[in-house]
C-alpha positions in Angstrom: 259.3 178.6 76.8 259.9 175.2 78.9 263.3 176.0 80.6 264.2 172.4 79.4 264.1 173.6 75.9 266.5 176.9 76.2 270.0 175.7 75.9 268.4 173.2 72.5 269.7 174.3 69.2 267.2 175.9 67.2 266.6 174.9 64.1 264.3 176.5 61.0 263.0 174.2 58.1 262.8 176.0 54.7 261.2 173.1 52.8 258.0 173.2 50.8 256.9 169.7 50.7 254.9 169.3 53.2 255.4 165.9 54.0 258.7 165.3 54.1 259.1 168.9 56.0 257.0 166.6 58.6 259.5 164.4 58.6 261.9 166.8 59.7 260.6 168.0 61.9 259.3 164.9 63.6 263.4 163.7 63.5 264.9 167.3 64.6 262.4 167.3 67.5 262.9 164.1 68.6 267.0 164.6 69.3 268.2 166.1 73.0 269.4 169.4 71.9 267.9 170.5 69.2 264.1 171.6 68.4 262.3 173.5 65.5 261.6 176.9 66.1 260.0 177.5 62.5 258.7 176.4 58.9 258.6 177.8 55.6 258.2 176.9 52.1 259.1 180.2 50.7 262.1 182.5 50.5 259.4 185.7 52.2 258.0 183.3 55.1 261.8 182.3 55.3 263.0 185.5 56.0 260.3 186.9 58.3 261.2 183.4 60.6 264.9 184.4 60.6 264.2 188.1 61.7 262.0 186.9 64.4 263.5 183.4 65.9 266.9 183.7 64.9 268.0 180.2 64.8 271.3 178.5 65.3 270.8 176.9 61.9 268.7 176.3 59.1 267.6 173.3 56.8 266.7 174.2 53.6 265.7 173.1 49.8 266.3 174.2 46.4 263.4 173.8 45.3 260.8 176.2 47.0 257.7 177.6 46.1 258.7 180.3 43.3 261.9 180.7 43.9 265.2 178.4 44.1 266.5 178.3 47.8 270.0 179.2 46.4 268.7 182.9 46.1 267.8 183.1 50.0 271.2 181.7 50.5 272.6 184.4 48.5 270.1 186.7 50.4 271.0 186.2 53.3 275.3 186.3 52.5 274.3 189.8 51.3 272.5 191.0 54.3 275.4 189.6 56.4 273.4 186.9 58.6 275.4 184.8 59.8 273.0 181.6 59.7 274.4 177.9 59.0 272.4 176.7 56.2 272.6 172.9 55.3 271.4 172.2 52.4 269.0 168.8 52.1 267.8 168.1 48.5 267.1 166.2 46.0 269.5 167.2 43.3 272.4 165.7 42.4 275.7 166.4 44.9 277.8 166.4 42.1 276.1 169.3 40.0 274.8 171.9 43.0 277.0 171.0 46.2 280.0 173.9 44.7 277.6 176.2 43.5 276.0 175.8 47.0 278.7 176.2 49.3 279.7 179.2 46.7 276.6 180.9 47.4 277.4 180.7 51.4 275.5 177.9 52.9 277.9 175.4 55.4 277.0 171.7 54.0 275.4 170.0 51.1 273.7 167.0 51.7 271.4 164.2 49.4 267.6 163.3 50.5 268.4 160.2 50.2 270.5 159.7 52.9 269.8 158.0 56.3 268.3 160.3 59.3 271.5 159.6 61.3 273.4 161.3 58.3 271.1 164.4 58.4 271.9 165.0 61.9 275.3 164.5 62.1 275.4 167.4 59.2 273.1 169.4 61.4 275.4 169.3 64.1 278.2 170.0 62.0 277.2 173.4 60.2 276.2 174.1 63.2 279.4 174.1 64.8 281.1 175.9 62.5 282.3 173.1 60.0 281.5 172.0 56.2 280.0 169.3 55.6 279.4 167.5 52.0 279.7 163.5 51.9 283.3 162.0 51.4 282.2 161.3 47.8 281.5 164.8 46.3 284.4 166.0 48.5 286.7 163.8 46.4 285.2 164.9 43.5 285.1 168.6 44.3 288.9 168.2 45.0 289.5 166.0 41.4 287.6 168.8 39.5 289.7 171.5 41.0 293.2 169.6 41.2 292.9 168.0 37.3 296.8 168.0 35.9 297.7 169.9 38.5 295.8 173.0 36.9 292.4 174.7 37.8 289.7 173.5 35.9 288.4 176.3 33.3 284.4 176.8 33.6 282.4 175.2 30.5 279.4 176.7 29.3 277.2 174.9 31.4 278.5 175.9 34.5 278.6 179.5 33.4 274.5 179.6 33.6 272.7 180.8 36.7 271.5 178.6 39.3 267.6 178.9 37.7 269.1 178.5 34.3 270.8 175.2 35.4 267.9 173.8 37.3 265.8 174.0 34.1 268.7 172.7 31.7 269.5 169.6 33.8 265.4 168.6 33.9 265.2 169.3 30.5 267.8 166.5 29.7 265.4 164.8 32.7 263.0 164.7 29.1 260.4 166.5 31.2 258.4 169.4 28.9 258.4 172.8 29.7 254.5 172.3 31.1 256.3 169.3 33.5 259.3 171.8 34.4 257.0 174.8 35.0 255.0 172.5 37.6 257.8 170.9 39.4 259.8 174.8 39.7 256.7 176.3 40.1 257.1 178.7 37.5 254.9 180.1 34.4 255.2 178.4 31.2 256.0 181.9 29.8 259.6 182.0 32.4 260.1 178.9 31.6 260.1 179.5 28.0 262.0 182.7 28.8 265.2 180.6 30.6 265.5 178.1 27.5 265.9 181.0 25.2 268.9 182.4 27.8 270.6 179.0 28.0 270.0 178.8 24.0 271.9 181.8 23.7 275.0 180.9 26.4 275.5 177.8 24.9 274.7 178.7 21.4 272.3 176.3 20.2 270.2 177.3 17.8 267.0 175.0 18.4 264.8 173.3 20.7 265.7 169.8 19.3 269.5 170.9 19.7 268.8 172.0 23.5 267.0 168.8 24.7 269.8 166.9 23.0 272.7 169.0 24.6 271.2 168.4 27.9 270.5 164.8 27.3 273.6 164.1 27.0 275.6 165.9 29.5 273.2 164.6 31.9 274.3 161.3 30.9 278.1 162.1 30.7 277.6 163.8 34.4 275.7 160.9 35.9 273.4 163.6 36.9 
């Protein structure tokens, strides 16, 4: 290793489109004290990286190749490695960022915001702080603080991270064909997760389900 490059952060990339992983890395490795050490676009390849480079932090996706990045968050909480994940995705702050920073991981931030805001929250998980933008940190405290009370989970938010990925495109008006592509799943587990958010939210038909999630994607701004 170039002696230059031992005191840079390093920093793994858990992403599983390819171009915009490219992009990362291209803007990680162009800033004085950090570098990329390692790339994945799955949960497995993730893993083996960590085991083997142990970075100082990692960036990571939702939405890898067969399973939801959430789950390797989880993993690794259970295995007790201590890795600073920030999360950079494109789903909405306002649904995942909680359920994210539940699961263990240190910040939450959009895709769409500018390279200077994806490494200021690289520096900041990395450093031991959370990070989420000031707007879903208002709203995280709103949600919490309403009349003065906890809020009381709904249905919704009582399904699993998979079950809530697939509800929220569904009301998207993508298909279950269009869903199974963009998670990367079979049409048959697909299929299998609308019957399971059917039944927690107890709606009876298919009609009735792409309604439901319609709308609260509306109401949710989602």
């Amino acid at each position: 290793m170039n002696p230059s490059c031992r005191k840079k952060k390093r920093i793994l990339i858990v992403e599983d489109h390819p171009l915009f992983r490219a992009m990362l890395v291209q803007l990680i490795n162009q800033q004085l004290g950090m570098t990329v050490c390692g790339e994945a676009n799955n949960i497995n390849d993730a893993l083996t990286i960590i085991e083997q480079q142990a970075p100082d932090a990692a960036i990571m996706d939702l939405t890898l190749a067969g399973n939801s990045g959430l789950e390797l968050i989880k993993d690794l909480k259970a295995r007790n490695i201590q890795l600073p994940v920030l999360v950079l995705s494109m789903h909405s702050e306002s649904l995942y960022a909680e359920r994210v920073l539940h699961a263990g991981a240190k910040g939450f931030i959009s895709k769409e915001e500018a390279p200077e805001e994806v490494i200021a929250a690289i520096h900041a998980v990395i450093n031991g702080e959370i990070y989420v933008s000031k707007r879903i940190s208002q709203h995280i405290l709103e949600r919490q603080t309403r009349s003065g009370k906890p809020v009381a989970a709904t249905g919704v938010e009582l399904l699993s991270d998979r079950e809530i990925e697939v509800y929220q495109l569904m009301g998207e008006g993508l298909s279950s064909s269009e869903i199974s592509a963009r998670l990367r799943l079979a049409p048959t587990t697909v299929d299998s997760y609308r019957a399971r958010i059917k039944e927690k939210l107890g709606i009876k038909n298919a009609a009735s389900l792409y309604q439901h999630a319609a709308r609260w994607v509306t109401e949710r701004g989602v």
